[in-house]
N, C-alpha and C positions, 0 to 999 in steps of 0.2 A: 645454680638454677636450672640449668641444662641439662643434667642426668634426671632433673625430676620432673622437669614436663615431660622428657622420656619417658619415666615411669608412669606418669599419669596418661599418656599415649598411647600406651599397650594396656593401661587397667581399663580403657577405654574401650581398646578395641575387644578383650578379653573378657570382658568384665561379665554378662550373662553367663558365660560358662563358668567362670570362676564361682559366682554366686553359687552354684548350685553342690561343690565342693567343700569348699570353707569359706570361713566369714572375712570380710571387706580389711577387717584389723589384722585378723592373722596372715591372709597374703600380702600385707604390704609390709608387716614386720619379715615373712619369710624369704621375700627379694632384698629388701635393704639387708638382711644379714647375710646371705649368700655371700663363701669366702670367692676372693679374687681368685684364686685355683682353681677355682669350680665356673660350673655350667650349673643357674637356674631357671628349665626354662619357663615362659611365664603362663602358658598353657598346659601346664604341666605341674604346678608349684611345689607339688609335696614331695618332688623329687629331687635330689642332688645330684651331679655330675661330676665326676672326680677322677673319671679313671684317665690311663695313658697321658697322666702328668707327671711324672717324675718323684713324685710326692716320695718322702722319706717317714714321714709321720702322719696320725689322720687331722685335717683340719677343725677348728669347732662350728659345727653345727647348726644351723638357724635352727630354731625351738619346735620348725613344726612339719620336720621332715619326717616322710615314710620309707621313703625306698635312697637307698644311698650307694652310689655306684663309685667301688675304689680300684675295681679291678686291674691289673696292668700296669702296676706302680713297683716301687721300692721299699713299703713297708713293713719294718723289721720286727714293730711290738705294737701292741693295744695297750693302754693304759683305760685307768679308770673313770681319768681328767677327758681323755679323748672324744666321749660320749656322753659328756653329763648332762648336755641341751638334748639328748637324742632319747628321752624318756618316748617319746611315739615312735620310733623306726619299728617297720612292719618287716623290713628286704634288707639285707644287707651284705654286698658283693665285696670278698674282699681276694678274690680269685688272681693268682698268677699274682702274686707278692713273694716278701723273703720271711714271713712270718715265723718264727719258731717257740715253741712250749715255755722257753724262757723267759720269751720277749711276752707273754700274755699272762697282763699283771690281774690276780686273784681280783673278781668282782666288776672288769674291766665288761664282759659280755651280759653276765645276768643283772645286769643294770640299767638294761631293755625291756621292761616288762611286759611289753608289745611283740616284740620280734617273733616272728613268724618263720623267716626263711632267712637261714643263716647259708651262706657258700664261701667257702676258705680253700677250695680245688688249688692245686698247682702252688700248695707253700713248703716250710719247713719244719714244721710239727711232726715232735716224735711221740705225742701223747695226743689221745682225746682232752679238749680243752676243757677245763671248771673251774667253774661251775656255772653251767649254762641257765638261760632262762628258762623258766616251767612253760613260756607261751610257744614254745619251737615247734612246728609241724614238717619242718626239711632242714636238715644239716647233712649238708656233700662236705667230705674230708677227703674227697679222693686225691692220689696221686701227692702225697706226703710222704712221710719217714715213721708212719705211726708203729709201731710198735706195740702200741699198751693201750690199755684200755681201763681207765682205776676204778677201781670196785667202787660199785655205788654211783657213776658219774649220769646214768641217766634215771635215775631214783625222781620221782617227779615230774617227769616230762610224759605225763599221760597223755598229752594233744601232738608228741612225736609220730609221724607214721610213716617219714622216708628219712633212711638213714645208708648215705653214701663212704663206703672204707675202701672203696676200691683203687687198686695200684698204691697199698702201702707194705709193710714189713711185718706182717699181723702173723705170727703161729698160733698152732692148737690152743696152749696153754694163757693167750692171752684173750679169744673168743671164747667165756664159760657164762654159765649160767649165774654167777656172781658176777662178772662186767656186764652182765647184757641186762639184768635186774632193773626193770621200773620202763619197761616197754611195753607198758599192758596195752597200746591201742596200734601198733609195727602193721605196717602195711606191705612195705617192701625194704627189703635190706641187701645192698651191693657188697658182697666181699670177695669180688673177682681180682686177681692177678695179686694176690698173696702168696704166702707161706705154708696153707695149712695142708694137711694132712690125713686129718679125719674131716668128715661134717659136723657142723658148728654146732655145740650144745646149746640150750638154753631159749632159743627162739622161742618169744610167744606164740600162743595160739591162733593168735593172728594173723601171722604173715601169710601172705599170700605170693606174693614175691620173690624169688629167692637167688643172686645170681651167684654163680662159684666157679666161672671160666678161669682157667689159667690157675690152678692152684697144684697139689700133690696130692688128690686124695685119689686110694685107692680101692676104696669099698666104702659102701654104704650098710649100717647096721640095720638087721630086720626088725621091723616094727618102726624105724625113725620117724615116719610121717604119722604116725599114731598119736600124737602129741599136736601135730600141726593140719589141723581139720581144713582148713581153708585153702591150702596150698594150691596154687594154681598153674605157675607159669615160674621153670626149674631149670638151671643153665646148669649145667656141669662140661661142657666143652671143654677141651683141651685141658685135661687129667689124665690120668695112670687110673683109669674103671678096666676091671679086667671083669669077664664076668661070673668068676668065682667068688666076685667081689660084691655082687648084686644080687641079692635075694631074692626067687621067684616072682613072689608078689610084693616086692617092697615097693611098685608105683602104685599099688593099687587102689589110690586113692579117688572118692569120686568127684570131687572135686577138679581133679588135675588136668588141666586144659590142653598148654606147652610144656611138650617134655625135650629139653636138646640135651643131648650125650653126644656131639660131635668130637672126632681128633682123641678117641680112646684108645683103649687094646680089648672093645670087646669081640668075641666071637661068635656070640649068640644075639639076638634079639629077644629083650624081653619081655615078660608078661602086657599087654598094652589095655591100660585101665577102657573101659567102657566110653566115656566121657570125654578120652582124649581126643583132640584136634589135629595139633601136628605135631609130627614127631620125628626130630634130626638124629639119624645116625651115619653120617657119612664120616668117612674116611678112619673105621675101626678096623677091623678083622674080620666081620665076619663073611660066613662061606656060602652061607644057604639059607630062604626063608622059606619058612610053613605055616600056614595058616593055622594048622590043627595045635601048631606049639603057641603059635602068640595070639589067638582069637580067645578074645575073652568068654566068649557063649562057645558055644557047640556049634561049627560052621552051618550043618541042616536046618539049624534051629531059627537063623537070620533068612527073614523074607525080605518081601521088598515095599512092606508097608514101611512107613518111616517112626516110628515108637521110642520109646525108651529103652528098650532092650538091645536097639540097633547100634551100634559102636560107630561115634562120632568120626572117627579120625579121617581127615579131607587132604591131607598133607602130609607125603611119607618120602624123606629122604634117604637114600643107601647109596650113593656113589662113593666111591675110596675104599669101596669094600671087592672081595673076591666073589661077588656073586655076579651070576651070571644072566642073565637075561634070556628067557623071558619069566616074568612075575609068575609064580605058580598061581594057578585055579581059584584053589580054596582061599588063599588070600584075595582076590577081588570078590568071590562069595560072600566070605566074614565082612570086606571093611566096602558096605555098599554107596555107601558115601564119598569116597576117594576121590577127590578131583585133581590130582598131581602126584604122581610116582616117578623120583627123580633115582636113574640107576644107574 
């Protein structure tokens, strides 16, 4: 009798807010079934609490949860049975587990036909997992064992638009335009602190995001962003870019907002799009800047009305390089917008 005027003592004090969430039956089915292991809280209701319990497996589900937090646990595998109450989950945290490819039984995730934002960061997956739901708009696999990526695995998932691989075991051959197929709507795609070699085939036209810090590649092919109209904001830090490696105009894209090429071996500075904002190249090689080699207009030709013609770029890093100080002329001519020259 005592846990339940409890209950009725918080639907009391709770109660205007909860109404205005779900209805009077479905929160009082989703507290009485909250498991012992967890945290329901009552101002909160469509949420589970799970994580930093010790848990080995995932618990069952009250029927009317959205967000389900397992983070910080010991579990090994997803089963199918795991989630069968959890047909509404919107969120679902399963970050910093021992999770591996094996233990994630066929059917066990796209048995969510809600799920929104899937996060698996910090487990033991040596494969992209499937077959995932079609409703997914974020899936982070960073900091895995992933390896592979099996053809076809995101076929469907047109409402994906952030897709996290970074800090796993990914080379060239397993980023192609066949694993990456069914990403018509990519927004931003992490594949920093990998394996790879070249830049990644395949990308929609979409992304506009691209991060590649921490990889091997050493050149960029000319025309690459010819494909990828939208591109905005481009990490390639800490590679092997040499600038035999980088085609004149290969940034010159108008979109391109952030460009970093920090911790390379370039020696030149190059071409810098119109458009762009800021642009990191500290700590390469190179010797010497000139306005007349990387000003995208003709230096005479920039006044000091503010137009479109005028080259955006506010933010221009060169420390770690052998250049010497002081910034020549015609580069504060060209970039009349500069509000930070780090040397």
């Amino acid at each position: 009798m005592a846990p339940l005027l409890s209950l009725l003592c918080i639907l009391y004090l709770v109660g205007p807010v909860i109404s205005q969430d779900m209805p009077y039956e479905e929160y009082m089915a989703q507290l009485q079934a909250c498991p012992k292991e967890c945290r329901c809280p009552p101002n909160f209701p469509r949420a589970v609490y799970c994580d930093n319990r010790g848990l080995t497996s995932v618990p069952k589900m009250p029927p009317h949860t959205w967000y389900l937090y397992l983070q910080n646990n010991l579990i090994e595998g997803l089963s199918a049975e795991s989630f069968r109450n959890a047909t509404q989950l919107r969120w679902l945290n399963l970050n910093r587990n021992k999770i591996t490819s094996e233990g994630v039984e066929e059917g066990a995730l796209n048995a969510m036909p809600h799920l929104a934002h899937l996060y698996m960061d910090d487990n033991l997956l040596s494969s992209v997992p499937s077959p995932l739901p079609a409703s997914l708009e974020h899936l982070r696999l960073s900091r895995n064992r992933i390896s592979k990526i099996p053809a076809g695995v995101f076929l469907g998932l047109d409402k994906l638009n952030l897709l996290d691989l970074q800090g796993n075991k990914l080379m060239d051959d397993a980023v192609t335009e066949v694993s990456l197929k069914g990403l018509s709507n990519l927004v931003q795609i992490n594949l920093a602190k990998n394996q790879l070699s070249n830049m990644p085939l395949g990308l929609p036209p979409t992304t506009t995001q691209l991060f590649l810090d921490g990889n091997n590649i050493e050149k960029i092919p000319a025309g690459y962003f010819k494909g990828l109209p939208k591109m905005a904001f481009l990490r390639l830090n800490h590679n092997k870019l040499e600038s035999s490696g980088v085609p004149k105009n290969v940034f010159n894209v108008s979109s391109m907002l952030d460009l970093q090429l920090s911790h390379n071996q370039l020696t030149e500075v190059p071409l810098i799009p119109s458009g762009l904002e800021h642009l990191l190249l500290d700590h390469n090689k190179i010797k010497s800047v000139s306005g007349s080699n990387i000003c995208p207009v003709a230096v005479e030709a920039v006044d000091d009305s503010v137009n479109d013609s005028v080259p955006r770029l506010r933010y221009l890093r060169l420390d770690g390089n052998d250049i010497k100080p002081p910034i020549p002329r015609d580069v504060i001519l060209c970039f009349r917008l500069l509000r930070s020259i780090v040397i």
